[in-house]
C-alpha positions as CSV (number, residue, x, y, z in Angstrom):
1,X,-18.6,127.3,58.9
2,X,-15.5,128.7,58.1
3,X,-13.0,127.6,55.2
4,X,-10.1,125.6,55.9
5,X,-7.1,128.5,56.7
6,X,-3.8,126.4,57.1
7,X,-2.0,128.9,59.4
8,X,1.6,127.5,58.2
9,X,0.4,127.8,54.5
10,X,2.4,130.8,53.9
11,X,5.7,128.5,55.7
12,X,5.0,125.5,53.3
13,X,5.0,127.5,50.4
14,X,8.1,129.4,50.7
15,X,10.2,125.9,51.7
16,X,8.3,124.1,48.3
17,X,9.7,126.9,46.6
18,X,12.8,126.5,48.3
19,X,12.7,122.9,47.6
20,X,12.2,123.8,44.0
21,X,15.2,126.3,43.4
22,X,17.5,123.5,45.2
23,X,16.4,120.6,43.0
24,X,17.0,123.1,39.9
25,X,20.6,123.6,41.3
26,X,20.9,120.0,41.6
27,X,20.1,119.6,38.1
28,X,22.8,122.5,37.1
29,X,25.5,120.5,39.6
30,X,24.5,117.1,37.5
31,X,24.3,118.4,34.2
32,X,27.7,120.1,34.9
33,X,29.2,116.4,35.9
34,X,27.7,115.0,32.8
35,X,29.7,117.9,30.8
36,X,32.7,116.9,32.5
37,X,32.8,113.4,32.3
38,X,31.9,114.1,28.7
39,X,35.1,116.0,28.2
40,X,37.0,113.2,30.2
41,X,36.4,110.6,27.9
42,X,37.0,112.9,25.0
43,X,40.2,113.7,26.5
44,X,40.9,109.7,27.0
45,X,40.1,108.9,23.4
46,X,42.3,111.8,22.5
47,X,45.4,110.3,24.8
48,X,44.8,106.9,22.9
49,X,44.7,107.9,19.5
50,X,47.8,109.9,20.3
51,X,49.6,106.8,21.8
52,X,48.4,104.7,18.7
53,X,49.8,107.3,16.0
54,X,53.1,107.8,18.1
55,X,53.5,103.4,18.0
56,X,52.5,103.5,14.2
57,X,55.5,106.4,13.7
58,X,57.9,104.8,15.7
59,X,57.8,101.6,13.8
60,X,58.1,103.7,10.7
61,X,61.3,105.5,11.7
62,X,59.6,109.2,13.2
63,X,62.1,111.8,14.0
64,X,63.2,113.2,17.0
65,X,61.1,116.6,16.7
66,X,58.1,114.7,15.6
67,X,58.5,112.6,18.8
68,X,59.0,114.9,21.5
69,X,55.5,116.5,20.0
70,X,54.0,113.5,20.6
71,X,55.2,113.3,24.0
72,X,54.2,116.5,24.6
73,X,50.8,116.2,23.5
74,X,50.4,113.0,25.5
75,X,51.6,115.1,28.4
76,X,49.8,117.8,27.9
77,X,46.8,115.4,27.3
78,X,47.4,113.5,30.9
79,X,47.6,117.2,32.6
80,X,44.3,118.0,31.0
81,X,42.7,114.6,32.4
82,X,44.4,115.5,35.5
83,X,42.3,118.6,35.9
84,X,39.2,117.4,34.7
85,X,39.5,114.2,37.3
86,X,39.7,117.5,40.2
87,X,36.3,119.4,38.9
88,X,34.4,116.1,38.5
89,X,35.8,115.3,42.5
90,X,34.2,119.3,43.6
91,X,31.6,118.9,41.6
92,X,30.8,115.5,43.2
93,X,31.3,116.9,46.8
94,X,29.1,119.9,46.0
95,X,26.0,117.4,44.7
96,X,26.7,115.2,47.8
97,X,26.1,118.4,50.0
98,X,23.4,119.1,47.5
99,X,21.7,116.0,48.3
100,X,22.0,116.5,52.2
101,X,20.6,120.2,51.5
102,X,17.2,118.7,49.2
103,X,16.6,115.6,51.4
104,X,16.4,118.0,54.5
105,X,14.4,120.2,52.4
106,X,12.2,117.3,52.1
107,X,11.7,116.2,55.0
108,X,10.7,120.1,56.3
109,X,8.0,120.2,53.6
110,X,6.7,116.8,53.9
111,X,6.7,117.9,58.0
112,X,4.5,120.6,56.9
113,X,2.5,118.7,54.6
114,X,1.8,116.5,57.3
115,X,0.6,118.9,59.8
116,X,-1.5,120.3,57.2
117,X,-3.6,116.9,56.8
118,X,-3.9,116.4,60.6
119,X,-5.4,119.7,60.6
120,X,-7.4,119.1,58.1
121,X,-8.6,116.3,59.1
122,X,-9.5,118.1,62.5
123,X,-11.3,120.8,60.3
124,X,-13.5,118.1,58.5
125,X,-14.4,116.3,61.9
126,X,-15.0,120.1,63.6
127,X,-17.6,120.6,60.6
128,X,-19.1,117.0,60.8
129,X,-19.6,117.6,64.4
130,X,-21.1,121.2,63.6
131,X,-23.4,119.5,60.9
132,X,-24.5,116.8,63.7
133,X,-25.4,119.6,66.0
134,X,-27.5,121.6,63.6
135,X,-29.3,118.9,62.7
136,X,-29.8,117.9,66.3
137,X,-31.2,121.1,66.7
138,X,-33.3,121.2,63.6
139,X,-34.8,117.6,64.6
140,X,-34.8,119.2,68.2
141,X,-37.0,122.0,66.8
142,X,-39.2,120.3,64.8
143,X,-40.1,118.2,67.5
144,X,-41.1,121.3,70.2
145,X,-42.6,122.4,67.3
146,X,-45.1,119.7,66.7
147,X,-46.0,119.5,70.5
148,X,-47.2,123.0,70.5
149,X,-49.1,122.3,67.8
């Protein structure tokens, strides 16, 4: 009998691959997010510890200069928070589109995969049914065998 030869085996393995090189892309896009939110709160405790110097120096009497640096920083800090909100939004739109891009990549393999067992399974009853006809024979055989005997 011949060995099992899945004829789409060539198919499967290119969209596992495929599969692969997505979910690594997905793990760039999330790690990237992770960065960003990273530099958000960083940013946020920046702003705060800003706002609590400028209160302290105000109560103390601070000088004009010193407080339009302050302001400016804070500005400058809510700009930077501003931008930082926008990449985490595209970088959340491109992982949504990543997810629709992986589950459909998913459900291609798994189609495959699937077919692959059914044949299987077709090859493995086509060699049980080969194995019950040579031994039909064999038995067959044997017993024209012992007749002419």
């Amino acid at each position: 009998m011949k060995k099992f030869q899945f004829q789409l085996g060539k198919l499967l393995s290119y969209k596992d691959q495929n599969l692969e090189n997505e979910m690594m892309i997905m793990g760039g896009l999330t790690r990237q997010l992770s960065d960003e939110m990273d530099k958000m709160l960083d940013l946020e405790d920046q702003q705060e510890k800003c706002r609590l110097n400028y209160e302290r120096d105000m109560a103390a009497s601070i000088t004009p200069t010193a407080c339009q640096v302050y302001i400016h920083y804070m500005s400058f800090l809510t700009e930077q928070i501003k931008v930082v909100v926008k990449r985490i939004d595209e970088i959340t739109e491109k992982i949504d589109i990543q997810i629709e891009v992986v589950k459909n990549l998913k459900l291609e393999t798994r189609s495959l995969e699937i077919v692959k067992e059914n044949k299987y399974d077709e090859y493995k009853k086509e060699l049980i049914k080969d194995s019950e006809k040579e031994i039909e024979e064999f038995v067959s055989n044997s017993n024209i065998a012992k007749n002419h005997v």
